[in-house]
C-alpha positions in Angstrom: 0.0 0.0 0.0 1.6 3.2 -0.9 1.7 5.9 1.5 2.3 9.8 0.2 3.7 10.8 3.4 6.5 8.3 3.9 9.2 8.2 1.6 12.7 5.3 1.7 15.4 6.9 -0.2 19.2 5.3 0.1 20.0 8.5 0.2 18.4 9.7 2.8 19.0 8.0 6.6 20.3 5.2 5.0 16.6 4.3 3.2 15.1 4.3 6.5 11.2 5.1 6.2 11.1 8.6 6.8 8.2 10.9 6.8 8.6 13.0 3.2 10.3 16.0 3.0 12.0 15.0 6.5 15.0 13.3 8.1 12.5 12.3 10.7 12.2 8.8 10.7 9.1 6.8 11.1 10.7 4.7 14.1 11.2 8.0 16.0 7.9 9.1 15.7 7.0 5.5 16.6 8.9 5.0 19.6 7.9 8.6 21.0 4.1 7.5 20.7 5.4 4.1 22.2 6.7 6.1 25.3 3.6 7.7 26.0 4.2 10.8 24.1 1.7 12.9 22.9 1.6 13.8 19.3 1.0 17.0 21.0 4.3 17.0 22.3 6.1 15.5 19.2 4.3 18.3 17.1 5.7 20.9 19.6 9.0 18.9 19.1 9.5 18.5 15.5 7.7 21.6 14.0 8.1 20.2 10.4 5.6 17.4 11.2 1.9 18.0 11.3 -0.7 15.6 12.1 -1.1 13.5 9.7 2.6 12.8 9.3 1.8 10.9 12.5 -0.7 9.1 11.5 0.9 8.1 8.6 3.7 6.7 10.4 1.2 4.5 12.3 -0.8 3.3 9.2 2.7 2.7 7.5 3.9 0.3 11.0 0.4 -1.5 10.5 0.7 -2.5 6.8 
């Protein structure tokens, strides 16, 4: 399934999945929501990200 937000480039972080446009990787966002984060608090964190980038992140860990 193809996801618009999340982009794996070799070029970028090693073709880890980050979210597009970003060095931010999906496992970060991950493991922040993981640690009881809110995505709040990882907005407020990473001002690049908005919303949906989160849930991106999430549908992309499910598929």
């Amino acid at each position: 399934m193809p996801h618009e937000r999340i982009e794996m480039n070799p070029d970028i972080m090693g073709g880890k999945p980050v979210v597009h446009g970003t060095r931010i990787p999906v496992e970060l966002v991950l493991r922040k929501l993981g640690a009881g984060i809110s995505p709040e608090a990882i907005l407020t964190d990473h001002p690049r990200l908005a919303l949906e980038d989160i849930h991106a992140a999430q549908a992309f860990a499910a598929d």
